[in-house]
ZAMARGU-4260 file (C-alpha; in steps of 0.2 Angstrom, whole numbers, plus 5000, padded with zeros to 4 digits):
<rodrens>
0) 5396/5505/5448 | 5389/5494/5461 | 5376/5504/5475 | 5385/5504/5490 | 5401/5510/5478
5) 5403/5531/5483 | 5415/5539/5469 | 5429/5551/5477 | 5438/5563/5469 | 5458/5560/5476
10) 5471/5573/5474 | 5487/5563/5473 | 5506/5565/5468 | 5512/5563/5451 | 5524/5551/5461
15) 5514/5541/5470 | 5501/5540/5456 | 5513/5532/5446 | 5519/5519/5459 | 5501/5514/5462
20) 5500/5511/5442 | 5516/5499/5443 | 5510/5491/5457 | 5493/5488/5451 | 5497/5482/5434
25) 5510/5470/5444 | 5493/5463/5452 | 5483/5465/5438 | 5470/5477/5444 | 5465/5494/5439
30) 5474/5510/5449 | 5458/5512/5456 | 5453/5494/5461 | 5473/5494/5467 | 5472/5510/5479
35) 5453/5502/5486 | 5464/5486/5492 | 5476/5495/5497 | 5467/5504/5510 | 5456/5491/5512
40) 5471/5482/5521 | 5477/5497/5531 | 5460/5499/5538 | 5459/5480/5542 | 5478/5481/5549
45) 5473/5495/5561 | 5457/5486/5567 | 5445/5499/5557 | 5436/5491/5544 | 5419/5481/5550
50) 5421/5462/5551 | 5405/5463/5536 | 5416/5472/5526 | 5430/5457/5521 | 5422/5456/5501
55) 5438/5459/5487 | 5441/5471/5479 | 5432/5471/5460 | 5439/5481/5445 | 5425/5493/5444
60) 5434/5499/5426 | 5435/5482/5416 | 5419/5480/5405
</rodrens>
């Protein structure tokens, strides 16, 4: 995991867990590298996220 990466546990839906898997694999990307760029853009959408912090999103869990 990269330095400035914070692991958060997340308490989520059965639901929407599985959605986010869908979607991700539709992308390509882990759920977890899927649910970073998904709130990576509802950050950048509401004006939230610091102009710095435009990097992509990695797959932290491909090795």
């Amino acid at each position: 995991m990269a330095a400035d990466k914070k692991a958060f546990p997340l308490r989520i839906s059965a639901a929407v867990l599985e959605a986010m898997q869908r979607w991700a694999d539709d992308d390509l990307r882990s759920v977890n590298a899927q649910i970073e760029f998904v709130l990576r853009e509802a950050l950048r959408k509401q004006g939230r996220l610091r102009k710095d912090s435009s990097e992509p999103v990695v797959d932290d869990d491909s090795d």
